[in-house]
C-alpha positions in Angstrom: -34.6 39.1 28.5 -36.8 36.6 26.6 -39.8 35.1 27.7 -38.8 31.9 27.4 -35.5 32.3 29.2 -36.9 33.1 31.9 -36.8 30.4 35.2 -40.0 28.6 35.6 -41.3 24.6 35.5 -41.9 22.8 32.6 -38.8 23.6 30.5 -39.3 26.9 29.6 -39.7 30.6 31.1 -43.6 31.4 30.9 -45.8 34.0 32.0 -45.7 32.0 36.1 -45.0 33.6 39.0 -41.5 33.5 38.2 -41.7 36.2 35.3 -43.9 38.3 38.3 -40.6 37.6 40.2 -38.7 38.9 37.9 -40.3 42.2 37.5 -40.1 43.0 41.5 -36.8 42.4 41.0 -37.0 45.2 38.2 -38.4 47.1 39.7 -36.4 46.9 43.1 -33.0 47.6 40.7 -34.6 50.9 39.4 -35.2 49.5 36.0 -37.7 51.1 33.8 -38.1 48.7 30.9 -38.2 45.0 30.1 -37.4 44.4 26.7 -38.4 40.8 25.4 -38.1 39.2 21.9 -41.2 38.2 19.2 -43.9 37.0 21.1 -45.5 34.6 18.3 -45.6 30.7 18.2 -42.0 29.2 16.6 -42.2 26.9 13.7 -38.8 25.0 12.5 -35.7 26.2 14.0 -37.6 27.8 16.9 -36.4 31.3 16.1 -39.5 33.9 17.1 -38.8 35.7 14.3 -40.1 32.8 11.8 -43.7 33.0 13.3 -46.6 30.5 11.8 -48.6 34.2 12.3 -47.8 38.0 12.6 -50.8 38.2 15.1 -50.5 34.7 17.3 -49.2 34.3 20.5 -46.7 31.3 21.7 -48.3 28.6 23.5 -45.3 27.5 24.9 -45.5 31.0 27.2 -49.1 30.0 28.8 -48.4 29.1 32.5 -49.5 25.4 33.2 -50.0 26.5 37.0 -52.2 28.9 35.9 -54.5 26.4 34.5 -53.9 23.8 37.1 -54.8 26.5 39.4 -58.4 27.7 37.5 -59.1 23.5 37.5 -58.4 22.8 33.8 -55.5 20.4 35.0 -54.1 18.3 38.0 -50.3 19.0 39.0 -50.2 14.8 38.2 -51.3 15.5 34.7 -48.6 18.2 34.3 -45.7 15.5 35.6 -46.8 12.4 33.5 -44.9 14.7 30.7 -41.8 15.2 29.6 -41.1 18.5 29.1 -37.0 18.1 29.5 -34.5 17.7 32.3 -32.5 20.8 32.3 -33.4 24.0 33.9 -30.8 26.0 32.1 -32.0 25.1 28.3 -34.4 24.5 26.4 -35.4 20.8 24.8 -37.5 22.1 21.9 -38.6 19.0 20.6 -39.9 17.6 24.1 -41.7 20.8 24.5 -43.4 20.2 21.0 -44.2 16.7 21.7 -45.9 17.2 25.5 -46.8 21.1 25.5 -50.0 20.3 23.2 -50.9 17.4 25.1 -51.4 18.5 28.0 -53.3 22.1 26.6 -55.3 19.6 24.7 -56.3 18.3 28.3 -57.3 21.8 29.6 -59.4 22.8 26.7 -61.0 19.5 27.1 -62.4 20.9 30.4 -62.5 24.7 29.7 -66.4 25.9 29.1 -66.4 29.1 27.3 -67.4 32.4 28.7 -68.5 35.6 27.7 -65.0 36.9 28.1 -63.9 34.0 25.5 -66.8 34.7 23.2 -65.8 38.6 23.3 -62.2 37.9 22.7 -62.8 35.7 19.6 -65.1 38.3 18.1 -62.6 40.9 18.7 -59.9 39.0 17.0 -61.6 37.4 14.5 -59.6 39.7 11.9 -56.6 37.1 12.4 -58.0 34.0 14.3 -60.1 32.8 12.3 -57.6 32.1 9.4 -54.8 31.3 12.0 -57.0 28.7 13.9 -57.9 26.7 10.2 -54.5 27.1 9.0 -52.7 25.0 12.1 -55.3 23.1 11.6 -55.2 22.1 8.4 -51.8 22.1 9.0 -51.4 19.4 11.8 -53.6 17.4 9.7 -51.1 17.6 7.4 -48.4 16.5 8.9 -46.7 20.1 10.0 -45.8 20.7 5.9 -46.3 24.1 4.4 -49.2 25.6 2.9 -47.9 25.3 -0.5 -47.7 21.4 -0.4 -51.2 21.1 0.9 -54.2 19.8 -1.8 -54.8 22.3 -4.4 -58.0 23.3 -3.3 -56.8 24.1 0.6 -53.8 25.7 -0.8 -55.4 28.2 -3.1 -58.2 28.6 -0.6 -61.4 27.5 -2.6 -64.4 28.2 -0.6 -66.1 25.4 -1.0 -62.5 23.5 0.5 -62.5 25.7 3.5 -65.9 25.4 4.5 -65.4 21.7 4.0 -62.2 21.9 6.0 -64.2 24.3 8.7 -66.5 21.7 9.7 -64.7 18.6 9.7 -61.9 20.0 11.6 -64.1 22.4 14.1 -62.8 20.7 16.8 -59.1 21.2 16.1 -59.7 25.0 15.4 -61.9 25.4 18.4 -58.6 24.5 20.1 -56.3 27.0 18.5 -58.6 29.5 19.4 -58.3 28.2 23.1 -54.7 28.3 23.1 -54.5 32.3 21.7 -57.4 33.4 24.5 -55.3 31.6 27.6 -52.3 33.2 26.1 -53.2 37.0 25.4 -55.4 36.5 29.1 -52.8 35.2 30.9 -50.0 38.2 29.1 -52.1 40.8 29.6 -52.2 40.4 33.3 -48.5 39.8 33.0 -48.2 43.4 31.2 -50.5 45.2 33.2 -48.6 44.1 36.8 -45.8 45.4 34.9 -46.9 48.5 34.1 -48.1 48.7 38.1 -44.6 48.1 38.9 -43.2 51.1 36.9 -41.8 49.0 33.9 -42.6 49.1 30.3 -42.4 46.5 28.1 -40.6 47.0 24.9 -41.9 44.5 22.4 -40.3 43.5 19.0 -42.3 42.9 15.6 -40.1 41.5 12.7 -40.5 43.3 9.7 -41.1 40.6 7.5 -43.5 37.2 8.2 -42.1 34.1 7.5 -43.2 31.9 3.8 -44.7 29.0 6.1 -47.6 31.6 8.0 -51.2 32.1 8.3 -50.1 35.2 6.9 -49.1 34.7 3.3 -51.6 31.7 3.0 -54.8 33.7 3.6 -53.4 36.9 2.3 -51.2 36.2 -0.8 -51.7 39.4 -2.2 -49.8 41.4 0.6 -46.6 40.1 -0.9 -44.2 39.7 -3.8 -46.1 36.0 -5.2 -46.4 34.8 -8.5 -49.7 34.1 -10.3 -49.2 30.2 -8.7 -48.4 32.0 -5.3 -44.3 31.7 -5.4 -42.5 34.4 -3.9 -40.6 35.7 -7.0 -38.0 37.4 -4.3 -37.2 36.6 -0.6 -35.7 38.8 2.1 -31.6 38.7 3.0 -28.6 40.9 3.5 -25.9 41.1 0.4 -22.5 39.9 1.2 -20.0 41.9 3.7 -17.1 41.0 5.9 -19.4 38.9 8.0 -20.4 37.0 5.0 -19.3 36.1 1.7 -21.9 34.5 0.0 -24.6 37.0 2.3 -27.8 36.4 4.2 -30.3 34.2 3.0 -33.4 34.8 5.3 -36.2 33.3 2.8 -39.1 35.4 3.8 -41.4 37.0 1.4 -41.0 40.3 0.3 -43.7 43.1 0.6 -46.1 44.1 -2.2 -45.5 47.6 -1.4 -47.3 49.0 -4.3 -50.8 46.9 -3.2 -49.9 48.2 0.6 -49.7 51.7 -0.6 -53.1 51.4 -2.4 -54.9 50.1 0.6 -53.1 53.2 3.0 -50.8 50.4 4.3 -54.2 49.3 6.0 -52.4 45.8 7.0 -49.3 47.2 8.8 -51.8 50.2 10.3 -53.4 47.3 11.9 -50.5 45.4 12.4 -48.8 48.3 14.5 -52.2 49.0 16.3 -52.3 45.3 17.5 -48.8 45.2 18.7 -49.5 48.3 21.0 -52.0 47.1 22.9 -49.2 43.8 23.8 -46.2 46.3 24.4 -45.3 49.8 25.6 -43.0 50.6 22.8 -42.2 48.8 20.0 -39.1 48.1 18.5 -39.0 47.5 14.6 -36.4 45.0 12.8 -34.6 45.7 10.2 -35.7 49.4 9.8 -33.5 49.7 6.7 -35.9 47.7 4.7 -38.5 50.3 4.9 -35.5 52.7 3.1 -34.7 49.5 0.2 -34.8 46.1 0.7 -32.7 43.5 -0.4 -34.2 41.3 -2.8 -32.9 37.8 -3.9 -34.0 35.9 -6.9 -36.6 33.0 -5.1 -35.2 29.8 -5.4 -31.2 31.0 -4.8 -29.1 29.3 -2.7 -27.2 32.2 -1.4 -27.8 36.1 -1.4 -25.1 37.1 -3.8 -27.3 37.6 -6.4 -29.7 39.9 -4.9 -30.4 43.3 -4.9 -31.8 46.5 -3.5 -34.8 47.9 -4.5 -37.2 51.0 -3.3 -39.2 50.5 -0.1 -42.2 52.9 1.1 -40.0 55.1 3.3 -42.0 57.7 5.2 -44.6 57.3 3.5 -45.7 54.3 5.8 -45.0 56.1 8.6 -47.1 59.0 8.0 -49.7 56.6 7.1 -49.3 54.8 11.1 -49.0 58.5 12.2 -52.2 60.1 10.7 -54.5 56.9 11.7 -52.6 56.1 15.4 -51.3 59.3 16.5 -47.6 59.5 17.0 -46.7 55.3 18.8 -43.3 54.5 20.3 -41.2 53.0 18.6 -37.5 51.8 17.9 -35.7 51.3 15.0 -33.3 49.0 14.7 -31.2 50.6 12.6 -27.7 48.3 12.6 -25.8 47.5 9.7 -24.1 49.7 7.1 -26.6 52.7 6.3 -26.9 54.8 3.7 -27.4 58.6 3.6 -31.3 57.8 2.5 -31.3 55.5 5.5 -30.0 57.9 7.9 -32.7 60.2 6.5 -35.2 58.3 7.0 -34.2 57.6 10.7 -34.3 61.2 11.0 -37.5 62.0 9.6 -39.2 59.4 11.3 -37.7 60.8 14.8 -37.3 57.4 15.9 -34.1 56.3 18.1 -32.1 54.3 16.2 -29.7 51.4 18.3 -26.0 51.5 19.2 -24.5 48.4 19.9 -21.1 48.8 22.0 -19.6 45.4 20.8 -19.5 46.8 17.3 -17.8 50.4 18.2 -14.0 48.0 18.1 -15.2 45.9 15.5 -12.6 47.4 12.2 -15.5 45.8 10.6 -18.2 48.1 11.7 -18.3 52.3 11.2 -17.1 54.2 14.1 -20.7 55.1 15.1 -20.8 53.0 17.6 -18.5 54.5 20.0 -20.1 56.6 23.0 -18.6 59.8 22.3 -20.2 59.8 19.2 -24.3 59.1 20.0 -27.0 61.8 19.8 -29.2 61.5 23.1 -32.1 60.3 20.6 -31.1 56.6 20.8 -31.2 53.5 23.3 -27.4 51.7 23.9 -26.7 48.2 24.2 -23.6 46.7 25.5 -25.0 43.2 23.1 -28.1 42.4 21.1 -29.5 38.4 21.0 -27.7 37.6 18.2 -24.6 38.8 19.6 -22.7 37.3 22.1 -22.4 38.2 25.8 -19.7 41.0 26.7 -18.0 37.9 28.6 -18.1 35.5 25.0 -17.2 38.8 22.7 -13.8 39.3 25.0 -12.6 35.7 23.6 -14.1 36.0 20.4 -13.2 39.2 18.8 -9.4 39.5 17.9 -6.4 41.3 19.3 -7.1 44.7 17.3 -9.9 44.9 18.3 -9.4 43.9 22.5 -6.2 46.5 22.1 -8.6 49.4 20.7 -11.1 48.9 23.5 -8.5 49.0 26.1 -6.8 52.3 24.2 -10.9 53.7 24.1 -11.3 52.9 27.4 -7.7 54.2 28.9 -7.7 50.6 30.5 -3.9 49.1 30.4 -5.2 45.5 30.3 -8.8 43.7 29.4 -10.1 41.3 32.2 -12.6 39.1 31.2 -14.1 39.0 34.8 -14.5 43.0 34.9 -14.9 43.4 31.0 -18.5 43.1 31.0 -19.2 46.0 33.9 -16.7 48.4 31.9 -19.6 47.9 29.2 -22.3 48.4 31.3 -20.5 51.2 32.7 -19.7 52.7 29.1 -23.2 52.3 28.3 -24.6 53.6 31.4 -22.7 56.7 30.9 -23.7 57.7 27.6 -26.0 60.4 26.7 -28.4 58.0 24.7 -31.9 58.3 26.0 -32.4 54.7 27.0 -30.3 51.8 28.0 -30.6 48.3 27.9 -28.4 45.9 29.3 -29.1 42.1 28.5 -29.4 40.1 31.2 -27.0 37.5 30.6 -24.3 40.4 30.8 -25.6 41.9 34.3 -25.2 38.0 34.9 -21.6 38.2 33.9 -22.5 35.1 31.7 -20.1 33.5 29.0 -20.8 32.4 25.7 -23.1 29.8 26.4 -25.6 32.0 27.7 -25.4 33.7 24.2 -29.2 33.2 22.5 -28.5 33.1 18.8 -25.8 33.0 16.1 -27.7 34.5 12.8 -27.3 32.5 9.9 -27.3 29.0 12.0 -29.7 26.2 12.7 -29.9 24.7 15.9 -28.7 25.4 19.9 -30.2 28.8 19.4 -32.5 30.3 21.6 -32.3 27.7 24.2 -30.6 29.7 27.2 -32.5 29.7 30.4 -31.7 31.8 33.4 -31.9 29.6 36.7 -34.0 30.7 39.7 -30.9 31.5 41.9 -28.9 33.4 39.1 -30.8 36.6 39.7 -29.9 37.1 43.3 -30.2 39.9 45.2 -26.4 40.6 44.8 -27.2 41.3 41.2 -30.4 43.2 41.8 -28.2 45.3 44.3 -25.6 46.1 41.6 -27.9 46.8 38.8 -29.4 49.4 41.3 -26.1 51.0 42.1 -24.8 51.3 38.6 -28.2 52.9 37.7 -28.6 54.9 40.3 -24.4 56.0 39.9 -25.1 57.1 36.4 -28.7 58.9 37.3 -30.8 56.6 35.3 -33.0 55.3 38.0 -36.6 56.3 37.5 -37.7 60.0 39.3 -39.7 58.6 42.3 -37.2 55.9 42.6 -34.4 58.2 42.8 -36.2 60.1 46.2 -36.6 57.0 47.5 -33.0 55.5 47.1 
């Protein structure tokens, strides 16, 4: 369940009291976990896993309330804006256009503390160079680093320092937004963790071209001597796409990563488990080879796959962080060195139930054939609910499903608990339902289709849609198939 899909005011789901809400209602289900996607603030397309900074937190997620209740706004403030009428989706651009306004407002007000002052020091690693890039940034317009004034763009000092004082005010208010945000999520994650549930976070593997990231550290990735990417990230053409996946972010500089003991993705890792319980890792096959695509292509086909840093990363994380939790998302066709590396690593890998009919997919997905190291989902976010898959998958596949699960008929009102149930029943370690499919939600619930540009990540559960009817069930069917936590089981 994503932040921002959660029910709250000001047209989108927040760390409020309704995302409190919604973990007593986790935790009175018997649920264990909260998985949520990329925390970080959304540039063009609004997709949190093209982030303006690996480290940065969304300020769409910091609860107005919150600061209308610690005197920094009025509730009249809040309502002169627009924020969007629906409660069930997402207006994007209204949010952009009011949600800085009225934060603008707050830090006007806000008098720093020794709390600020401690957090800024203890974050300066990232910040700094975040809070002077959207700076400079909004000054310019919203463009990309690389069309910025020479001296900005290759970070001259004398530019920056120039750029550091006249726009001090600016910064100061980046650094505002990112200390109301990891204040007002930590309290979020620690009730969590009160309540018995764990949140399962999720770090992209790569960082998008237009980030804080490859401006102030150019040398982490694959970039020309004028800072190009000579090669961006994708997937290579398969019977989901002909021409590929053309994601556009930069590759890795493994070699300079490996010199430095992978010191950036040591800390990387470190920073991400002090925001989430476990961590779940994208695209793990590009730590096997990664798909590389000449820069300046306009599809993937001409790509191809080169050597990544394997365990060797991951003994690297081990040896300086102990032994975190993490989960790989392994999906997609895998090679024997990829299935190695899952296994060396001893991370679970993902199984996906929509893709165990899909003729299209390897047969790995079906139940019968998991190892109890993995976590099950009936649907991922870029797939579509149970409810949407039963009308868009074709007849093979509906009539293999039926034959798997000795049903005589598919009923798109029951489909979506035969799932759950099929999940639930498996021997995979964990298992995580989305919501929109305990909902019983169609396709327009779904949150993205990969590869597209606009309506994604929009969907917004409403405050009544989580009833206790649904709490109820979610507790029976977890309870049925003895997955409700060990105190929780006494108790029910």
């Amino acid at each position: 369940m994503p932040v921002f899909s959660l029910p709250s005011k000001y047209g989108i789901g927040c760390f409020s009291k309704e995302a409190y809400k919604f973990v007593d209602k986790l935790k009175k289900a018997g649920q264990s976990c909260w998985q949520i996607l990329p925390l970080g603030p959304t540039g063009y397309g609004d997709s949190p896993y093209q982030s303006f900074s690996t480290f940065a937190g969304n300020p769409y997620f910091i609860d107005l309330k919150t600061l209308i209740k610690d005197g920094l706004l009025t509730k009249k403030e809040c309502k002169t804006y627009d924020f969007g009428e629906k409660d069930d989706e997402i207006d994007y651009e209204k949010i952009y256009r009011s949600r800085f306004k009225v934060l603008k407002k707050a830090y006007d007000r806000f008098k720093k503390s020794e709390d600020y002052n401690n957090f800024v020091k203890e974050n300066d690693f990232w910040l700094e160079d975040y809070a002077l890039y959207m700076a400079i940034k909004d000054r310019n317009n919203g463009v990309s680093w690389k069309e910025w004034e020479a001296p900005l763009r290759d970070r001259e000092e004398s530019a920056l320092a120039r750029a550091r004082e006249e726009l001090a005010e600016e910064i100061d208010f980046y650094r505002f937004q990112q200390y109301e945000f990891d204040k007002q999520w930590k309290k979020l994650h620690a009730y969590a963790n009160a309540q018995g549930v764990k949140i399962i976070g999720d770090i992209p593997i790569y960082v998008a071209f237009d980030s804080a990231d490859t401006w102030a550290s150019p040398e982490l990735f694959q970039f020309d001597e004028n800072n190009n990417p000579t090669g961006v990230a994708g997937c290579p053409p398969d019977a989901f796409s002909a021409t590929g996946q053309l994601w556009g972010n930069p590759l890795y500089n493994w070699e300079y990563h490996k010199k430095t003991g992978y010191a950036w993705w040591i800390q990387r890792i470190a920073y991400c488990l002090k925001l989430y319980d476990i961590v779940r890792i994208d695209h793990f096959r590009g730590f096997d080879e990664y798909y590389a695509i000449p820069y300046g292509d306009e599809t993937a086909v001409n790509g191809k796959w080169m050597p990544g840093p394997g365990m060797d990363l991951f003994r690297a994380i081990e040896a300086k962080l102990g032994r975190p939790e993490i989960i790989a998302e392994d999906l997609g066709f895998l090679t024997p060195s990829v299935l190695k590396l899952l296994k060396d690593s001893g991370f679970p890998g993902m199984k996906v139930l929509q893709f165990a009919f899909d003729a299209r997919e390897s047969s790995n997905y079906l139940p019968h054939t998991y190892p109890t190291n993995c976590v099950v989902y009936t649907g991922t976010h870029d797939n579509d609910t149970t409810r949407g898959w039963y009308h868009e998958v074709g007849k093979d596949a509906r009539d293999f499903a039926k034959e798997y699960m000795c049903k005589p008929r598919l009923d798109e009102d029951t489909l979506t608990g035969d799932f759950i149930a099929m999940a639930m029943s498996s021997v995979a370690d964990l298992c995580v339902i989305p919501m929109q499919d305990y909902l019983n939600l169609g396709s327009s619930a779904r949150i993205n289709i990969p590869s597209t540009l606009g309506g994604n990540w929009v969907w917004r559960m409403t405050k009544k849609q989580f009833s206790d009817a649904v709490v109820s069930e979610i507790a029976r069917v977890t309870k049925l198939y003895g997955r409700m936590p060990a105190a929780e089981k006494e108790e029910k």
